[in-house]
C-alpha positions, 0 to 999 in steps of 0.5 A, a space after each residue: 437465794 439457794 440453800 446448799 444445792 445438793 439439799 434442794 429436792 425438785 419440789 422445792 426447786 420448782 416452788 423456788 422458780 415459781 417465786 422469782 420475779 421476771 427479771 431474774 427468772 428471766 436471767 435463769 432461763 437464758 443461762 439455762 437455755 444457753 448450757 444446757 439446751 443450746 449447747 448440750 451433748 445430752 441425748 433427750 429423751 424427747 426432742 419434741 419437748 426441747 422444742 416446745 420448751 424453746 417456744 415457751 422460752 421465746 413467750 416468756 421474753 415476748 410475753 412476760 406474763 405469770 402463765 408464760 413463766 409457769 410453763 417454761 419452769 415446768 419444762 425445767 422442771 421436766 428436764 431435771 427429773 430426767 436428768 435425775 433419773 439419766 445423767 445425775 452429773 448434769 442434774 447436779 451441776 444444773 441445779 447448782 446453777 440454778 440455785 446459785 
């Protein structure tokens, strides 16, 4: 469980994914690949990465391994620090989904 979201910095998001078990990690990237990647309006910076971030999606359902896990978070991670820097309604409201 999250603390008040607007209180979670990136570091401790990215300690607070790092920490959930499969099942709900899985569940968090599946939500956060549906609003946020599949049907977004947000303009990437690098489109490149969305796919890549989309492959490490795709290995994190097949493989189910730490290694897998670890990566897709660093993509989130990466989008959020973007976010924070260029869209700061959608890195809050991001956030708040993650966190809750």
């Amino acid at each position: 469980m999250c603390l008040v979201a607007k209180r979670i910095y990136l570091k401790d998001l990215h300690r607070m994914m790092d920490g959930m078990g499969m099942e709900l990690a899985e569940k968090v990237h599946l939500l956060f690949t549906a609003n946020y990647i599949d049907y977004s309006n947000y303009g990437f910076r690098d489109e490149e990465q969305v796919d890549e971030y989309c492959w490490c999606y795709r290995d994190l359902f097949a493989l189910k391994s730490k290694e897998a896990l670890e990566l897709a978070n660093s993509y989130v991670i990466g989008f959020m620090e973007e976010w924070q820097q260029d869209a700061l309604s959608l890195y809050r409201k991001a956030k708040g989904d993650i966190c809750n």
